[in-house]
KEDRENLUM-633460 format. One line per 5 residues: their letters; for each residue z, x, y of C-alpha. Coordinates in steps of 0.25 Angstrom, whole numbers. Each point is the difference from the previous one (the first is absolute). Example, Ala and Ser with C-alpha at 12.3 -4.5 7.8 and 13.67 -1.06 7.14 Angstrom:
<kebas>
AS> 31:49:-18 ~ -2:6:14
</kebas>
This chain:
<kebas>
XXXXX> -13:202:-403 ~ -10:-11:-7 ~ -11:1:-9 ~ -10:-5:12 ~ 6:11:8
XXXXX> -3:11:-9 ~ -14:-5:-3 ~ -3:0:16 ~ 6:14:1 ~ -10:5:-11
XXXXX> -12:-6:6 ~ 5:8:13 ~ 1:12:-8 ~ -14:-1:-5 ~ -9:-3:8
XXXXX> 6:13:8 ~ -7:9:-10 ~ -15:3:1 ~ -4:-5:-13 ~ 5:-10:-9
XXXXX> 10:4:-7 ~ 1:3:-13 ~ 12:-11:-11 ~ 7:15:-1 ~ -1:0:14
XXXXX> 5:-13:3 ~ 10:0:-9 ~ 6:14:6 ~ 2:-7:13 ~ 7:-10:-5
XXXXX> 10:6:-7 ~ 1:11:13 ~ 1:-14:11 ~ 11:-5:-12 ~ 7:11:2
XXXXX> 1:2:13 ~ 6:-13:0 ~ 10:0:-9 ~ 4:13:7 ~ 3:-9:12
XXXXX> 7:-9:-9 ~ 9:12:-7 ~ -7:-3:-14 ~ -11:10:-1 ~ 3:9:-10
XXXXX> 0:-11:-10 ~ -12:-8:7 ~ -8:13:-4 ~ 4:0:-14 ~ -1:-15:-1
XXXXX> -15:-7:-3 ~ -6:-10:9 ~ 6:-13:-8 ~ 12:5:1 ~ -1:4:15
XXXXX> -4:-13:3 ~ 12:-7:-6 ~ 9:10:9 ~ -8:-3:12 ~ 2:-15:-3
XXXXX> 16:1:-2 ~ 0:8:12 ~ -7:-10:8 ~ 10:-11:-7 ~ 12:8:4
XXXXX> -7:1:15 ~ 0:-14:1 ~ 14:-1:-3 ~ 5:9:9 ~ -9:-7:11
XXXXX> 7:-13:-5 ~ 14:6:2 ~ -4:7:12 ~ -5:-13:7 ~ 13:-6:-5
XXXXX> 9:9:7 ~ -9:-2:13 ~ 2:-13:0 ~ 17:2:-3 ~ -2:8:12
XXXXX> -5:-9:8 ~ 8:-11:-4 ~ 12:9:2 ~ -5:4:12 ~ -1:-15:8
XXXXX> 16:-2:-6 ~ 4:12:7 ~ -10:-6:12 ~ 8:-12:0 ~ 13:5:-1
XXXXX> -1:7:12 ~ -6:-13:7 ~ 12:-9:-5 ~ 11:12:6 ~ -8:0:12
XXXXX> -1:-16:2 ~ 15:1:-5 ~ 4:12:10 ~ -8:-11:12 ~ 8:-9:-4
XXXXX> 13:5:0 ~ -2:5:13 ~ -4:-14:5 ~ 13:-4:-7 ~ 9:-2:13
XXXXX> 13:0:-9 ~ -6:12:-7 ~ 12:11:2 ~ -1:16:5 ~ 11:7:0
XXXXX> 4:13:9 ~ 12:8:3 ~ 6:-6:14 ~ 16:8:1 ~ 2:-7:-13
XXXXX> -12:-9:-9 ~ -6:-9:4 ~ -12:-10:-5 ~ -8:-8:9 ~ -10:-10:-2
XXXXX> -14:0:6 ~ 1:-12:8 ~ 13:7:6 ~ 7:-13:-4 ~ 9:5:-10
XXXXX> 8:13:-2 ~ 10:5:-9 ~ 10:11:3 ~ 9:6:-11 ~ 10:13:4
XXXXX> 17:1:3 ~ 8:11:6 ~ 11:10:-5 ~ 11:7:10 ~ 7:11:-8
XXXXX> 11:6:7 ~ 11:10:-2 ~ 12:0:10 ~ 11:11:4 ~ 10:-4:10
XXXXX> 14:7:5 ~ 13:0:-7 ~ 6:-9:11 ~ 12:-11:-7 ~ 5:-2:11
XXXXX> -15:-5:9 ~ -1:-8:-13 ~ 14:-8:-1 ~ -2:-15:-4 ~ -16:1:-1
XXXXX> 3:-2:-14 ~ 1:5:-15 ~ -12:12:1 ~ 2:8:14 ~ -5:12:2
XXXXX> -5:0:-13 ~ -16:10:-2 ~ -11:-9:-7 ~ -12:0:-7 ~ -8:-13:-2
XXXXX> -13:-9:4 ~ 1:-6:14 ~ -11:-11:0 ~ -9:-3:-14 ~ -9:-11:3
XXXXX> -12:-6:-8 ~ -10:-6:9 ~ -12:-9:-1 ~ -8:-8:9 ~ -12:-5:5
XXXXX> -9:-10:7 ~ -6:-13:-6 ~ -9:-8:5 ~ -3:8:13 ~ 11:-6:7
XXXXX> 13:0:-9 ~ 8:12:-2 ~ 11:2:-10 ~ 8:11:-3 ~ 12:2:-11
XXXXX> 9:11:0 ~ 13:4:-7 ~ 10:11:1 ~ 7:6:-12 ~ 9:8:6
XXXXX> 11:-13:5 ~ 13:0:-5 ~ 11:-10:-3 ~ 15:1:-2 ~ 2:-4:-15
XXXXX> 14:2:2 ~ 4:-12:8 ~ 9:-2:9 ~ 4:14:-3 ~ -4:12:7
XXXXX> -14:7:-4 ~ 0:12:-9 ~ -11:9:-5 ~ 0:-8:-14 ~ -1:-14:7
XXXXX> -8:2:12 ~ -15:-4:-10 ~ -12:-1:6 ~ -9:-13:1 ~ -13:-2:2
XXXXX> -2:-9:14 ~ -12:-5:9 ~ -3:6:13 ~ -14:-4:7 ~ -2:-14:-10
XXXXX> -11:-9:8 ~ -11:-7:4 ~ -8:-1:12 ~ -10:-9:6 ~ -9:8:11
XXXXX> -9:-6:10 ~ 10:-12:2 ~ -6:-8:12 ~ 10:0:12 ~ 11:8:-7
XXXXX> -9:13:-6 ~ 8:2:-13 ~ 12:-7:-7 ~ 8:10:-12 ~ 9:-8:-10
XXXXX> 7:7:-9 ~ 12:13:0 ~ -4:7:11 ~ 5:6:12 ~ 7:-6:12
XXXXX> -8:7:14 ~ 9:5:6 ~ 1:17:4 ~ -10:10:0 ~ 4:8:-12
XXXXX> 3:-12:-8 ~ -12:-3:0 ~ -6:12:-4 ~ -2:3:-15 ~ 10:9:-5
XXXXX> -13:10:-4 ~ -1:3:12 ~ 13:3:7 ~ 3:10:8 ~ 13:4:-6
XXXXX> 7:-2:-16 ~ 8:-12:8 ~ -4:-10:11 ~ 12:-1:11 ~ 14:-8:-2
XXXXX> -8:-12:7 ~ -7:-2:-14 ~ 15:-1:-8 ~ 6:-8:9 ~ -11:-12:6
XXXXX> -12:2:-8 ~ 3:4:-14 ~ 15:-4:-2 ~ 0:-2:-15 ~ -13:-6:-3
XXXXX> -8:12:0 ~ -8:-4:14 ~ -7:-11:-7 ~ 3:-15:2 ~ -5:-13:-4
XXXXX> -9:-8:9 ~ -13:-3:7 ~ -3:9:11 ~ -14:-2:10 ~ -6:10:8
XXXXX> -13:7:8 ~ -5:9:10 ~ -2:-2:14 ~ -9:5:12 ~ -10:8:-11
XXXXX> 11:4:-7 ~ 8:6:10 ~ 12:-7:-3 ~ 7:-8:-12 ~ 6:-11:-3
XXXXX> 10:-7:-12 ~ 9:-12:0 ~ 7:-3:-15 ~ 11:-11:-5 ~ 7:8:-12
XXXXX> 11:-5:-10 ~ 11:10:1 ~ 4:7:-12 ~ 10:11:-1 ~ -6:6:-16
XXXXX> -12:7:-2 ~ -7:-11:-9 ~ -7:-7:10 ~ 6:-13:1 ~ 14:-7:8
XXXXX> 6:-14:-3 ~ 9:-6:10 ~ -2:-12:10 ~ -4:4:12 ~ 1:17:1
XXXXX> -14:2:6 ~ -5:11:9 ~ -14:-2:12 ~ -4:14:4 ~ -12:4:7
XXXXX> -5:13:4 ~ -11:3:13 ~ -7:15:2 ~ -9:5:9 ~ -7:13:2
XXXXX> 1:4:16 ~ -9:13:-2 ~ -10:1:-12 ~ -10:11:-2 ~ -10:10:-9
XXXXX> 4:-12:-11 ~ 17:1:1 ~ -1:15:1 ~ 6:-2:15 ~ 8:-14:0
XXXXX> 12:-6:9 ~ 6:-11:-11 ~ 10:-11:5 ~ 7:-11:-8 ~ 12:-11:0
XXXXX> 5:-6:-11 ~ 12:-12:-3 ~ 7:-8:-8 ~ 8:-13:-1 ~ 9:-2:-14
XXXXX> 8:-8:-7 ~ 9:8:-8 ~ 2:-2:-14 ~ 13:-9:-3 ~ 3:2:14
XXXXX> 4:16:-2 ~ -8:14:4 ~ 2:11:-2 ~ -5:14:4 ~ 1:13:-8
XXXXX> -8:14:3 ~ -2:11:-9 ~ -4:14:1 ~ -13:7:4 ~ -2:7:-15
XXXXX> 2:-8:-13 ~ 8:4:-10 ~ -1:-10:-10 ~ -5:-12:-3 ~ 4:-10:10
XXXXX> 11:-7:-7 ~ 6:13:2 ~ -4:8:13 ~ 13:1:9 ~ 1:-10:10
XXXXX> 3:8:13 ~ 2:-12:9 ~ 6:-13:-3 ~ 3:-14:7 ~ 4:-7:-13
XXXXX> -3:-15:0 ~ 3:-8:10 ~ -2:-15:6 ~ -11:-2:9 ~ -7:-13:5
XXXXX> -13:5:1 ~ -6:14:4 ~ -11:5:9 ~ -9:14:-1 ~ -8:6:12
XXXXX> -7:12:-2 ~ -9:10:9 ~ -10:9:-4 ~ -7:12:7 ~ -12:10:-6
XXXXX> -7:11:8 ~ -10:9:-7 ~ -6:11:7 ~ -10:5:-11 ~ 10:8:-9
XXXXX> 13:-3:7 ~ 6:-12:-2 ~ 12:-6:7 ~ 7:-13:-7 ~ 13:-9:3
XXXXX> 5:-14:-3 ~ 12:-9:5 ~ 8:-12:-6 ~ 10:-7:2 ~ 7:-11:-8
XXXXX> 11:-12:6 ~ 8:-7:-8 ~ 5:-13:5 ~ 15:-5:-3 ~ 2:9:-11
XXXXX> 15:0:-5 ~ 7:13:-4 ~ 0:4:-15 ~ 13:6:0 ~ -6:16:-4
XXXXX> -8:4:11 ~ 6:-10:11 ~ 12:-9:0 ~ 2:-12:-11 ~ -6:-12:6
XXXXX> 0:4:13 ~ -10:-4:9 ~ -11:10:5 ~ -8:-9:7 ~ -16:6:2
XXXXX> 0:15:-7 ~ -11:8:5 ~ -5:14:-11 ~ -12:8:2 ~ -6:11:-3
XXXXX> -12:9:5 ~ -9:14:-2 ~ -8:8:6 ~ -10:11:-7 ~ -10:10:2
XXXXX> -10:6:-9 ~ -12:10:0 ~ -10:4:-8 ~ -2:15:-2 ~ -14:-1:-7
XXXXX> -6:-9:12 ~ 1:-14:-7 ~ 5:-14:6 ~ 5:-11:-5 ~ -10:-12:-5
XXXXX> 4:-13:9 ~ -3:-14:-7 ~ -5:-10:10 ~ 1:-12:-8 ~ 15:2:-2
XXXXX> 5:8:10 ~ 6:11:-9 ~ -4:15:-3 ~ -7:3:-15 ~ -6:10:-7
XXXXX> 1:14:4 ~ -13:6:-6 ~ 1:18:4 ~ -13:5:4 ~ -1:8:-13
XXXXX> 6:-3:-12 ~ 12:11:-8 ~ -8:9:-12 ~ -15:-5:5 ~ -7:13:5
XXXXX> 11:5:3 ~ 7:-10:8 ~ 16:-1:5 ~ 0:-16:3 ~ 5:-4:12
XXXXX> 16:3:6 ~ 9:-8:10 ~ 12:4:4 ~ 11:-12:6 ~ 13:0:5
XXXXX> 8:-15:2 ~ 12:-6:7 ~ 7:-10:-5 ~ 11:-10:4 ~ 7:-14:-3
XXXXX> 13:-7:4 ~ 6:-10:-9 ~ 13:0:10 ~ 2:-13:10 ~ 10:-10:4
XXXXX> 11:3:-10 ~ -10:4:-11 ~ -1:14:-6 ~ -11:3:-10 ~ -2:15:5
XXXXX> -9:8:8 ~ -11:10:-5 ~ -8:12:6 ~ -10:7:-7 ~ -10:11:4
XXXXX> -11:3:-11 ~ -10:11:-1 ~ -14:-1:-7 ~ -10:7:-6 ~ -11:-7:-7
XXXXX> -11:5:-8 ~ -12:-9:-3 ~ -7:8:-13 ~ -10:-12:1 ~ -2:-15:6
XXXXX> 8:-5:-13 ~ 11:11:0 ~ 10:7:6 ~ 13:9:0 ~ 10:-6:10
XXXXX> 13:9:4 ~ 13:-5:8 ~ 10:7:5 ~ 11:-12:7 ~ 13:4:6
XXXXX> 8:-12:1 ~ 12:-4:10 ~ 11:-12:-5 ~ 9:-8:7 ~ 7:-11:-10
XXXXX> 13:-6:-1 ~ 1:11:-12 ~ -3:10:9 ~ 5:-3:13 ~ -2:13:6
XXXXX> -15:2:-5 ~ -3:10:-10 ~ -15:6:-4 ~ -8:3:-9 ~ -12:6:-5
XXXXX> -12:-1:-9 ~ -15:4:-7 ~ -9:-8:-5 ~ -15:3:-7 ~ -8:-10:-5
XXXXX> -13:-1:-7 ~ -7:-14:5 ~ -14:-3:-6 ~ -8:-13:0 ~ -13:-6:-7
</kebas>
């Protein structure tokens, strides 16, 4: 409080009083206003005992040390203030920078689709990252003789992976696809030309699905190049995720997948008809007869084309009537073929599964692959079956399964199954128009969420082929299989097969059985 303060405060005081008052008077009040001041200011007992120069020199300091703190105080106003726009703009700029990344069109967002996957905004690009694993433990029957001459493991129990794929594709530039996968779980023979053993048979990485494809290709629809698959058979065509058994049919070891793993080198055109009611697919392919995607030869080349249509489509494939025909023409590499089956559990690595059925190598000017197809779904039952049938022209006897040098003329093998399945928890199977195949099976409630059981199928299959015509006997096989499969979630399940196998081989000329169990734990990203 200042000097002009005080003195205003002691008029006030005065002229309250009737009378003017007395110096004594005066100065009584002063020393009471002073003090109830310096009470205020937490000083009054020594304002009291203090006289008026002295109290005038506190009142000064105090007023000093009031402008000071005024000082400071308006200095940490205005810090505030400052501090207060930076934060103000801060959150402008991640505004303007949030707008702008979501005007971005190549700005990514990422989500879990069965597996992840990245897309960008303008939907032009995507990017898809995942792989599968098949784990599977096989028991079958002590039977040496059902297994004579299918080599060095028999009957043999095993324990190991099926399929181990790393996977990634995507989409760039709205209309090119691309997709690069590899299996780890292929095997060569280090051991050559002697026969496979546990300590030679080593596993190698090889390429399945390797390619790239140009979409929305005027006239033609879409042209693949790369290591794909030839179209031809339904099951073939159908991922190995989503099978219906551990194994596809004999057809897949002896036309489709003969030592290559399915996958062939070559450049493949396809689309859909009639609003996607049917496919179609034609492909010129190099034949190779490894697992590494590529063949050398002059000549050795293989057209095959594949055409479905749906008969009966409704409720979105939940009720469907599926037909299809397939063929191949090839030229056989070096002039030879040959055409081997093996059985309907794995038990090994695939240097070292028994060969159940065998022709050996044999000539052959050129070979030619028709193939049927037939799928009816009535909501959780399914019925399933597929045809082929391979000629062989002028092929020459190879002295093991037909007579040296002899000429066989055309030999005719096929092979065929038919299967039936049903859901016992009310689910069906996922139809892909665009391909003509089945896909995901997605159960209506998930194992371990609220209580769920995920979704079970029961199957049973019969299958057959005949390597035995004109001279040539490479053996016959039957085999019935029962399945029960357990889908915990879309990305996983629990497969088990029981297969009861009937042979007929040079080796075993009056037939002989055997049986086996197989489980296996297949999951996908």
């Amino acid at each position: 409080m200042n000097s002009s303060k005080v003195y205003q405060m002691l008029i006030f005081s005065s002229r309250r009083c009737n009378s003017s008052p007395s110096g004594t008077q005066v100065r009584n009040r002063l020393l009471a206003l002073l003090a109830c001041c310096s009470a205020q200011c937490g000083i009054a007992g020594s304002l009291l005992a203090e006289d008026p120069g002295s109290l005038q020199s506190r009142l000064e300091a105090i007023e000093s040390q009031n402008a000071q703190l005024r000082q400071e105080l308006s200095e940490l106003r205005d810090r505030d203030e400052l501090l207060a726009t930076e934060i103000s703009s801060s959150r402008v700029l991640t505004e303007e920078q949030k707008a702008a990344g979501a005007d971005d069109p190549k700005a990514f967002s990422a989500k879990w689709n069965n597996g992840f996957e990245a897309t960008s905004k303008d939907k032009r690009f995507k990017y898809h990252v995942g792989g599968r694993v098949q784990f599977d433990t096989i028991f079958l029957s002590d039977s040496p003789q059902a297994f004579a001459g299918t080599g060095p493991f028999t009957d043999q129990d095993a324990v190991g992976f099926r399929r181990a794929r790393l996977r990634a594709d995507g989409t760039m530039y709205e209309t090119i696809d691309w997709c690069a996968e590899f299996d780890f779980v292929n095997s060569v023979n280090d051991n050559l030309p002697n026969p496979p053993t546990e300590s030679t048979v080593i596993g190698v990485p090889a390429p399945t699905d390797l390619w790239v494809t140009f979409r929305e290709v005027p006239v033609v629809g879409n042209i693949r190049i790369g290591d794909v698959k030839e179209p031809i058979g339904f099951e073939h065509m159908t991922s190995s995720r989503y099978l219906d058994f551990m194994e596809r049919s004999y057809n897949q070891d002896i036309f489709y997948g003969a030592y290559n793993n399915g996958f062939t080198p070559g450049v493949v055109v396809y689309d859909t008809w009639a609003d996607e009611l049917g496919t179609w697919s034609t492909g010129f392919f190099k034949n190779n007869t490894n697992v590494f995607g590529y063949g050398i030869g002059e000549g050795e080349y293989a057209w095959t084309s594949r055409v479905t249509a749906l008969l009966w489509y409704e409720d979105e494939g939940r009720y469907l009537t599926h037909v299809g025909a397939s063929g191949s023409l090839r030229d056989p590499n070096n002039g030879q073929t040959q055409y081997r089956a093996r059985g309907s559990l794995r038990n090994g690595l695939g240097g070292v599964n028994p060969t159940m059925a065998t022709t050996g190598q044999f000539l052959a000017s050129d070979v030619e692959y028709a193939g049927l197809e037939f799928v009816h779904q009535m909501d959780s039952l399914l019925f399933q079956a597929e045809y082929t049938g391979a000629w062989n022209h002028d092929a020459v006897g190879n002295g093991t399964t037909a007579p040296a040098a002899a000429n066989l003329g055309t030999v005719y093998f096929y092979g065929w199954y038919a299967e039936a399945l049903y859901f016992l928890t009310g689910e069906h199977r996922e139809y892909e128009k665009k391909q003509g195949v089945f896909g995901r099976v997605s159960p209506d409630e998930n194992f371990g969420e609220g209580g769920g059981m995920g979704g079970l199928q029961l199957g049973a299959r019969y299958n057959q082929l005949c390597l035995v015509d004109s001279g040539l006997n490479g053996g016959r096989l039957q085999d019935i299989t029962l399945g029960l499969n357990w889908f915990l979630n879309p990305n996983m399940k629990i497969q088990t097969n029981y297969t009861h196998t009937i042979r007929d081989s040079i080796a075993t000329p009056d037939g002989s059985t055997y049986d086996g169990v197989g489980m296996r734990l297949a999951w996908d990203f």
